[in-house]
Phi, psi and omega in degrees: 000133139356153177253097179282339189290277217279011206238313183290305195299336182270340160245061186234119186245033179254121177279153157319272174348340184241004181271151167315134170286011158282322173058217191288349176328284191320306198285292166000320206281142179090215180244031174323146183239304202215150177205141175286148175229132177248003156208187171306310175319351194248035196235305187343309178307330193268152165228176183239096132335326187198219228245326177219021199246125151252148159280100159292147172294319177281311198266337167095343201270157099328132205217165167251097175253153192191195200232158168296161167312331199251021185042027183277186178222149211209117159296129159234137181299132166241136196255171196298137153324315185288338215207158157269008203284158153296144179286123180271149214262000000 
């Protein structure tokens, strides 16, 4: 598989700088599950742990980037199997 993290930094022509300072926070809110990403920017809440692994920064959680069935790349929460809770770092 493809490194989708570095295949988005190299085709993302949106700078950071130009994104809301809310950034992706606002799609999170609530019981976001899976969210379409449409530039780097909206990667900013996050850090990248692995290879397909992000952390949000604020929340503690774990997340997934890849790519959909429709080839967009798309974050997903991942959550405990036993709980509906997110997994937490």
């Amino acid at each position: 598989m493809d490194d989708v993290y570095a295949n988005l930094m190299k085709e993302s022509t949106k700078d950071m700088e130009s994104v809301a300072p809310c950034g992706m926070d606002d799609y999170l809110s609530g019981q976001q599950v899976r969210v379409k990403v449409a530039s780097l920017g909206d990667l900013r809440a996050f850090l990248r742990i692995g290879t397909d692994t992000l952390v949000h920064k604020a929340e503690k959680d774990l997340w997934r980037i890849g790519e959909d069935g429709k080839g967009q790349i798309v974050i997903e929460r991942l959550f405990d199997p036993n709980s509906k809770e997110p997994i937490k770092v």
